[in-house]
BAKE-306812 format. One record per residue: y, x, z of N, C-alpha, C in turn; residue in one letter. Coordinates in nm, 4 decimals. Atoms other than C-alpha are relative to their C-alpha. Example, Ala and Ser with C-alpha at 12.3 -4.5 7.8 and 13.67 -1.06 7.14 Angstrom:
REM residues 2
nc2 = -0.1190 nc1 = 0.0890 nc3 = 0.0000 cac2 = -0.4500 cac1 = 1.2300 cac3 = 0.7800 cc2 = 0.1200 cc1 = 0.0900 cc3 = 0.0000 resn = A
nc2 = -0.1190 nc1 = -0.0820 nc3 = -0.0060 cac2 = -0.1060 cac1 = 1.3670 cac3 = 0.7140 cc2 = 0.1090 cc1 = -0.0770 cc3 = 0.0730 resn = S
REM end
This chain:
REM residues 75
nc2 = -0.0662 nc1 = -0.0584 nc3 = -0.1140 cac2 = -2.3929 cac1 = 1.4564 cac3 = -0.8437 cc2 = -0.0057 cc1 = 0.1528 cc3 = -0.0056 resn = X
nc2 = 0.0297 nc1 = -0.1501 nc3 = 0.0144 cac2 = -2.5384 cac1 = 1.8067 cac3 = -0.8974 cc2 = 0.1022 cc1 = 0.0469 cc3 = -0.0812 resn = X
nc2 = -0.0779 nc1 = -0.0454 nc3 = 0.0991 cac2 = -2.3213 cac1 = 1.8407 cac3 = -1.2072 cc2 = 0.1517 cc1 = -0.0216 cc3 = 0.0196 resn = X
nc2 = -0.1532 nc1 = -0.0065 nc3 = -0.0309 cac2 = -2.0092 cac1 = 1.7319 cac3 = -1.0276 cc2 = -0.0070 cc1 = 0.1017 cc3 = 0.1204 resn = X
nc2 = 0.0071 nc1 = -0.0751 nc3 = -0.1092 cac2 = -2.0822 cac1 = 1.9992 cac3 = -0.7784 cc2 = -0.0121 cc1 = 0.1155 cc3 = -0.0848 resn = X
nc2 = -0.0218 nc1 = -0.1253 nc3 = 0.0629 cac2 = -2.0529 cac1 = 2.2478 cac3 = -1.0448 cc2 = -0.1633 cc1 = 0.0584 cc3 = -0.0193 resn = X
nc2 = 0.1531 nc1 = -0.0490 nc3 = 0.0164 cac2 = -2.4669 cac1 = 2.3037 cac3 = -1.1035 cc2 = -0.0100 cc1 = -0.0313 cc3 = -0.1655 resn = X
nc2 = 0.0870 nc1 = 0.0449 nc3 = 0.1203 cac2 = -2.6207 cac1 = 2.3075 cac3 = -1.4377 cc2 = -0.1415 cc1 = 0.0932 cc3 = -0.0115 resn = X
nc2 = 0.0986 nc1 = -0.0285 nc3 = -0.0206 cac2 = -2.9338 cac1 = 2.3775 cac3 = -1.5372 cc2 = -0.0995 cc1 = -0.0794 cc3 = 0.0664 resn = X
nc2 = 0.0578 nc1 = 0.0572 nc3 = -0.1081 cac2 = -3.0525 cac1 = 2.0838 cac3 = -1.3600 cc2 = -0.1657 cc1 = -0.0532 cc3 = -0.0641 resn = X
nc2 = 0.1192 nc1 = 0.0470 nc3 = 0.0178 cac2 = -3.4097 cac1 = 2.0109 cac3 = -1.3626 cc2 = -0.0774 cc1 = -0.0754 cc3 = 0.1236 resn = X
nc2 = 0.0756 nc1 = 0.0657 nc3 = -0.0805 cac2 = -3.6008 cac1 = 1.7205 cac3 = -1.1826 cc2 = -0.0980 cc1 = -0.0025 cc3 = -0.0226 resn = X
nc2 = 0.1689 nc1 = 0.0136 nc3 = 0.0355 cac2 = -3.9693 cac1 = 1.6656 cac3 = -1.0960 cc2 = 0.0018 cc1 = -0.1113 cc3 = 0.1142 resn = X
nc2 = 0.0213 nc1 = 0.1205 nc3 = -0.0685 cac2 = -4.0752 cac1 = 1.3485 cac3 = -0.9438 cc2 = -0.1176 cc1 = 0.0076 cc3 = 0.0929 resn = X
nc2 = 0.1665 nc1 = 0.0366 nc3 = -0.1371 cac2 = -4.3120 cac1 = 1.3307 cac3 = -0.6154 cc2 = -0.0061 cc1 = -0.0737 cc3 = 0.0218 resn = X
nc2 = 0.0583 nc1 = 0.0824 nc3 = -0.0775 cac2 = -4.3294 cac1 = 1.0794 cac3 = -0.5661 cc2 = -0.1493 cc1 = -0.1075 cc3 = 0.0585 resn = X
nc2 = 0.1494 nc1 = 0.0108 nc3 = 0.0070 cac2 = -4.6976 cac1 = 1.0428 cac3 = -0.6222 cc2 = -0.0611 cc1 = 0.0857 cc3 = 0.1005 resn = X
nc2 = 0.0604 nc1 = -0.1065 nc3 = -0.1466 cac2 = -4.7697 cac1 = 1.3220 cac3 = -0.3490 cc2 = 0.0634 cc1 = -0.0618 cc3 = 0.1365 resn = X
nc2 = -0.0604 nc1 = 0.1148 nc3 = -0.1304 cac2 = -4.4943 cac1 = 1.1504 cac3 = -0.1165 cc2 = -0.1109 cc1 = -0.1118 cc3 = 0.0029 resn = X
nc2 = 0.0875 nc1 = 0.1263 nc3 = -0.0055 cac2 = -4.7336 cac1 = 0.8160 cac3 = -0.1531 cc2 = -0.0988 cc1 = 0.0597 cc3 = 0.0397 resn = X
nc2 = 0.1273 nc1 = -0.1085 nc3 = -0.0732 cac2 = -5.0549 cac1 = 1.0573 cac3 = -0.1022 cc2 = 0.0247 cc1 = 0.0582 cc3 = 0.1339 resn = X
nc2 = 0.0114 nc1 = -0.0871 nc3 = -0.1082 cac2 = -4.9345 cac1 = 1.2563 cac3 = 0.1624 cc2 = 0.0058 cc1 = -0.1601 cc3 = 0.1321 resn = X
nc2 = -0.0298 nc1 = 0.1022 nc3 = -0.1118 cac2 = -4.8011 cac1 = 0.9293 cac3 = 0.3630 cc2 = -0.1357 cc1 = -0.0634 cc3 = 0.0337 resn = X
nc2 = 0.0998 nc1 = 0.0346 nc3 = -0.0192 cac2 = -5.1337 cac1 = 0.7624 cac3 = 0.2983 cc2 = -0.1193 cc1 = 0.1020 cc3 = 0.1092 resn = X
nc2 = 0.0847 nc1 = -0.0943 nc3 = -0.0487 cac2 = -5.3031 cac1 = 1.0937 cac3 = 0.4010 cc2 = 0.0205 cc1 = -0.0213 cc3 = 0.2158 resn = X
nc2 = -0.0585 nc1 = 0.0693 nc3 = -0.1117 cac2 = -5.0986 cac1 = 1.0234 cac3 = 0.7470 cc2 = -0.0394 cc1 = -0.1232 cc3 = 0.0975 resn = X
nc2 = 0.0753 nc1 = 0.1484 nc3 = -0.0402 cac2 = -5.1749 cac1 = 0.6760 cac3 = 0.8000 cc2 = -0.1625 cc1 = 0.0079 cc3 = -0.0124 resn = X
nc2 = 0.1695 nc1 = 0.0025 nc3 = -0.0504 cac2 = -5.5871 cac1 = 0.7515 cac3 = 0.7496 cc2 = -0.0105 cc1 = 0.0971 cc3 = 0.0978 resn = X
nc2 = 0.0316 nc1 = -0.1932 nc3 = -0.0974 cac2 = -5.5451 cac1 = 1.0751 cac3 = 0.9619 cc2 = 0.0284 cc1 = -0.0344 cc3 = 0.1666 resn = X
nc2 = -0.0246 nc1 = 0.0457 nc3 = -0.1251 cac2 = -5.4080 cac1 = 0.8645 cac3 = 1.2439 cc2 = -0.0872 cc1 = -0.1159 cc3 = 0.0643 resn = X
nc2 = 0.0884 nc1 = 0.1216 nc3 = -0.0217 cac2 = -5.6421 cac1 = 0.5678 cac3 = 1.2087 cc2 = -0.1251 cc1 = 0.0848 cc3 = 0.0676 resn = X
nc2 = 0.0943 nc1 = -0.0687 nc3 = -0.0468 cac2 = -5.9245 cac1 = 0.8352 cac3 = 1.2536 cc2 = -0.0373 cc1 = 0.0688 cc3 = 0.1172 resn = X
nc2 = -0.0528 nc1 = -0.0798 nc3 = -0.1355 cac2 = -5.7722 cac1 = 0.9744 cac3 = 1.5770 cc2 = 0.0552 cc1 = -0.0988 cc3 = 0.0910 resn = X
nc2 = -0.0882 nc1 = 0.1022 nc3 = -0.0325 cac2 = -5.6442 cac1 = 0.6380 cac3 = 1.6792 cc2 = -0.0300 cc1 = 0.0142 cc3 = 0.1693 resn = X
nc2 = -0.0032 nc1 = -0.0205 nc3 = -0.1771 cac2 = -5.8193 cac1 = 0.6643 cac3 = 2.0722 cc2 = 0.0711 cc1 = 0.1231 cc3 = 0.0169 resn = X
nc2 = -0.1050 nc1 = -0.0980 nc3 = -0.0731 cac2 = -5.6798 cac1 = 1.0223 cac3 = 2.0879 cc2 = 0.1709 cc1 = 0.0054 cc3 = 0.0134 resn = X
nc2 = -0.1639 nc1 = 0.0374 nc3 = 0.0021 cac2 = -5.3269 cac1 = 0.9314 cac3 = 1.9837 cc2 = 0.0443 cc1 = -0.1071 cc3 = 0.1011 resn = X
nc2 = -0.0577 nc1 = 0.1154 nc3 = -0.1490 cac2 = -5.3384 cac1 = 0.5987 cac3 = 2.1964 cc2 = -0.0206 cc1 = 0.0978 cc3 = 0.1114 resn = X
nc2 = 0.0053 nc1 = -0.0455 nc3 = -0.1569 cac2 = -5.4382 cac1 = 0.8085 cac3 = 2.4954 cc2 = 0.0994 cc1 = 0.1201 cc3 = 0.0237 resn = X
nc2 = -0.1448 nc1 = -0.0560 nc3 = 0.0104 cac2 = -5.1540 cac1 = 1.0543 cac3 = 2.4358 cc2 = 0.1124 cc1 = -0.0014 cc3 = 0.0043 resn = X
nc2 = -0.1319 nc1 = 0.0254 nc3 = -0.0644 cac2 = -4.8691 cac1 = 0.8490 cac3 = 2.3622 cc2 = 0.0099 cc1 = -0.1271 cc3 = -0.0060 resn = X
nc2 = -0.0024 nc1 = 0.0968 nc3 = -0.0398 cac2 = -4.9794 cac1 = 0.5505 cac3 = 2.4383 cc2 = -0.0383 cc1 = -0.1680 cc3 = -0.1477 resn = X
nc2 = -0.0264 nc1 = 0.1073 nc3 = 0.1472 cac2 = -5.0473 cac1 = 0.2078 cac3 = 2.1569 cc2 = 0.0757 cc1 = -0.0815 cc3 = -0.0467 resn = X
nc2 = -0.1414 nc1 = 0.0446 nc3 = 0.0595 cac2 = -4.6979 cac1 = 0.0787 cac3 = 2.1426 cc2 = 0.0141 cc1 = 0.1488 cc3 = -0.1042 resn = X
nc2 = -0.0353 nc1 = -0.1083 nc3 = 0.0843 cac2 = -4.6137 cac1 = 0.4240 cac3 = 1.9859 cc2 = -0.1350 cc1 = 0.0087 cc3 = -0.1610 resn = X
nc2 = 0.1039 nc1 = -0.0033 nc3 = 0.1250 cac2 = -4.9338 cac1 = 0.4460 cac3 = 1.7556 cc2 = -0.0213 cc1 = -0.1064 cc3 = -0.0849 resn = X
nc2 = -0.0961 nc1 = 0.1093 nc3 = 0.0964 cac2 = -4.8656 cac1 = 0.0808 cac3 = 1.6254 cc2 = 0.0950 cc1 = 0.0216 cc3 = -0.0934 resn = X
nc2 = -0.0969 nc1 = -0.0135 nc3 = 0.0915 cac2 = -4.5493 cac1 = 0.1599 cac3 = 1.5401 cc2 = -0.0011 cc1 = 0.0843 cc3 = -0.1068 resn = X
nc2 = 0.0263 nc1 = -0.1270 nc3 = 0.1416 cac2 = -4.6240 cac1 = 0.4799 cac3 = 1.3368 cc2 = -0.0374 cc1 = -0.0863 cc3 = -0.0900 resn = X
nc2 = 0.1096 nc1 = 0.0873 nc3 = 0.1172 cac2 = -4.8913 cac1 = 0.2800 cac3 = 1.1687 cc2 = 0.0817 cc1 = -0.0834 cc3 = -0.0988 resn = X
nc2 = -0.0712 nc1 = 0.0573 nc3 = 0.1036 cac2 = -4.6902 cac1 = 0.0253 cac3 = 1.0474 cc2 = 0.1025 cc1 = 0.0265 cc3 = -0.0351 resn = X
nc2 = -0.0777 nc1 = -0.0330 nc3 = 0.1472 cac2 = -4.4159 cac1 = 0.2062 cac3 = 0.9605 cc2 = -0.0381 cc1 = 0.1072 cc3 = -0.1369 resn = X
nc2 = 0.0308 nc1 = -0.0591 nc3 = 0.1192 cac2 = -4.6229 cac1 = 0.3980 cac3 = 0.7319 cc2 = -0.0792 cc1 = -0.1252 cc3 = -0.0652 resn = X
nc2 = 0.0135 nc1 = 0.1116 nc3 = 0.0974 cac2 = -4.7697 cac1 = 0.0789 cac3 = 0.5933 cc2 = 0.1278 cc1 = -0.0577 cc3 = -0.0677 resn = X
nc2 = -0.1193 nc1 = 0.0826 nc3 = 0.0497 cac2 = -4.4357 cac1 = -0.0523 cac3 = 0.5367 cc2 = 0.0618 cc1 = 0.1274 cc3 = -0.1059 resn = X
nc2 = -0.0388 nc1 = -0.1687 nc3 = 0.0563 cac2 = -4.3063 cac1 = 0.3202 cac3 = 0.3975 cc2 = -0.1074 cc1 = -0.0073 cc3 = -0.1514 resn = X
nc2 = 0.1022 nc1 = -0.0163 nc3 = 0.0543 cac2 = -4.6465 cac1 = 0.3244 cac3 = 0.1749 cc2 = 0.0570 cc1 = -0.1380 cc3 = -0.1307 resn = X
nc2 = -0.0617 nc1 = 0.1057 nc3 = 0.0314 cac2 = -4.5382 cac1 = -0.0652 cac3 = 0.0580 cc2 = 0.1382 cc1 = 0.0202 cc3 = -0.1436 resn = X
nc2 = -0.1087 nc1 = -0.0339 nc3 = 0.1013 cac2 = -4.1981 cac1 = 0.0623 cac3 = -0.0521 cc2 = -0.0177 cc1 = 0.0905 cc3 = -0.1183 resn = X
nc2 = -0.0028 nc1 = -0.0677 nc3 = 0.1148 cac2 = -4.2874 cac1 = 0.3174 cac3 = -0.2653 cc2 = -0.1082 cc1 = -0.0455 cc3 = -0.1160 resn = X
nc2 = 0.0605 nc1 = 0.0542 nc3 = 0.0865 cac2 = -4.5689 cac1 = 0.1211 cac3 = -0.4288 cc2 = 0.0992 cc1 = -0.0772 cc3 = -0.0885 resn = X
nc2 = -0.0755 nc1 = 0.0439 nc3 = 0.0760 cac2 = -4.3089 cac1 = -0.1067 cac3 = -0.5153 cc2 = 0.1367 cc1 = 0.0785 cc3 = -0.0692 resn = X
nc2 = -0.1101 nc1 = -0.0476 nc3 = 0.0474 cac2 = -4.0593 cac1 = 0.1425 cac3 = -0.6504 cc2 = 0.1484 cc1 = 0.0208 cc3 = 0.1220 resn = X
nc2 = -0.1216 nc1 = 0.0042 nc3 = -0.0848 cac2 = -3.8097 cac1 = 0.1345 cac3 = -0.3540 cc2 = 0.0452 cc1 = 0.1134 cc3 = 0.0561 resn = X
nc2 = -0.0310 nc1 = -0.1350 nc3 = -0.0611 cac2 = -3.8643 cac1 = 0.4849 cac3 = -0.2211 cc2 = -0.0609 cc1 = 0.1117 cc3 = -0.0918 resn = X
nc2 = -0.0155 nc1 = -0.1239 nc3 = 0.0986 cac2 = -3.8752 cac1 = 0.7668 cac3 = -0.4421 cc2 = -0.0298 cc1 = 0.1521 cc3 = 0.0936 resn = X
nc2 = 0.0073 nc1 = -0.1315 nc3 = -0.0614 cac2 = -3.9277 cac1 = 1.1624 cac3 = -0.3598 cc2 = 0.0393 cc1 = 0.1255 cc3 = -0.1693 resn = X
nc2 = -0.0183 nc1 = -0.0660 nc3 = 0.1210 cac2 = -3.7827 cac1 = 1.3988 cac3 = -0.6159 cc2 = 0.0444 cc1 = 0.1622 cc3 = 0.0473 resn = X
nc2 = -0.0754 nc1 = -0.1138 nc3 = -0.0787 cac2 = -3.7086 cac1 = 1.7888 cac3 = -0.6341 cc2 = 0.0846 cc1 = 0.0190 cc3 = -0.1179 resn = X
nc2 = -0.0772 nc1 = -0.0287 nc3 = 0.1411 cac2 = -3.3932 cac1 = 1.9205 cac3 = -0.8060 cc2 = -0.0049 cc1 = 0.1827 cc3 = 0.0079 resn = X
nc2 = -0.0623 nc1 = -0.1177 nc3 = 0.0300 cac2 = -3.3444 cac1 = 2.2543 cac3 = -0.9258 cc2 = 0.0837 cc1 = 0.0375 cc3 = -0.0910 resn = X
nc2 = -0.0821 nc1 = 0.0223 nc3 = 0.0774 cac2 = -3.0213 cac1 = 2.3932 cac3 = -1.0834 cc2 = 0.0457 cc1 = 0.1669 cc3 = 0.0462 resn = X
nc2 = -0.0670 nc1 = -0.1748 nc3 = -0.0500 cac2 = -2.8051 cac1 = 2.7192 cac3 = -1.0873 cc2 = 0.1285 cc1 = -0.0276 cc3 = 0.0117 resn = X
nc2 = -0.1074 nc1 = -0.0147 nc3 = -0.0178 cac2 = -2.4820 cac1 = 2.7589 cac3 = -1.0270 cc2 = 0.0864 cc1 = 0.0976 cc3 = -0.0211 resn = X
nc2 = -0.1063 nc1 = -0.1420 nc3 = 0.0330 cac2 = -2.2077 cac1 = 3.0008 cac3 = -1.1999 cc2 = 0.0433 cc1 = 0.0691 cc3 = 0.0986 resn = X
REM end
């Protein structure tokens, strides 16, 4: 897509090993805070985070979600 947009030079790097880290980092960072977050915005809301970073966490173990950066130049 980059290269039909007139870019070359394109260079990718894959995060998706820091995406998976950082999300994890997330999901323990909230477990650890879990009474202050329930008493904030309540434990319907702090549930849901939770598991959608288990489910988020899930996908990218299995390959489904990716994180990449591009860089490129353009004439």
């Amino acid at each position: 897509m980059l290269r039909a947009a007139g870019f070359r030079d394109i260079a990718q790097t894959d995060l998706t090993e820091e995406f998976l880290r950082t999300t994890r980092g997330w999901y323990e960072g909230r477990q650890r805070h879990a009474a202050e977050l329930i008493a904030a915005g309540g434990e319907t809301m702090f549930r849901e985070r939770q598991s959608d970073s288990r489910k988020q966490m899930r996908a990218i173990e299995d390959g489904l979600l990716c994180r990449a950066l591009f860089v490129a130049t353009r004439p």
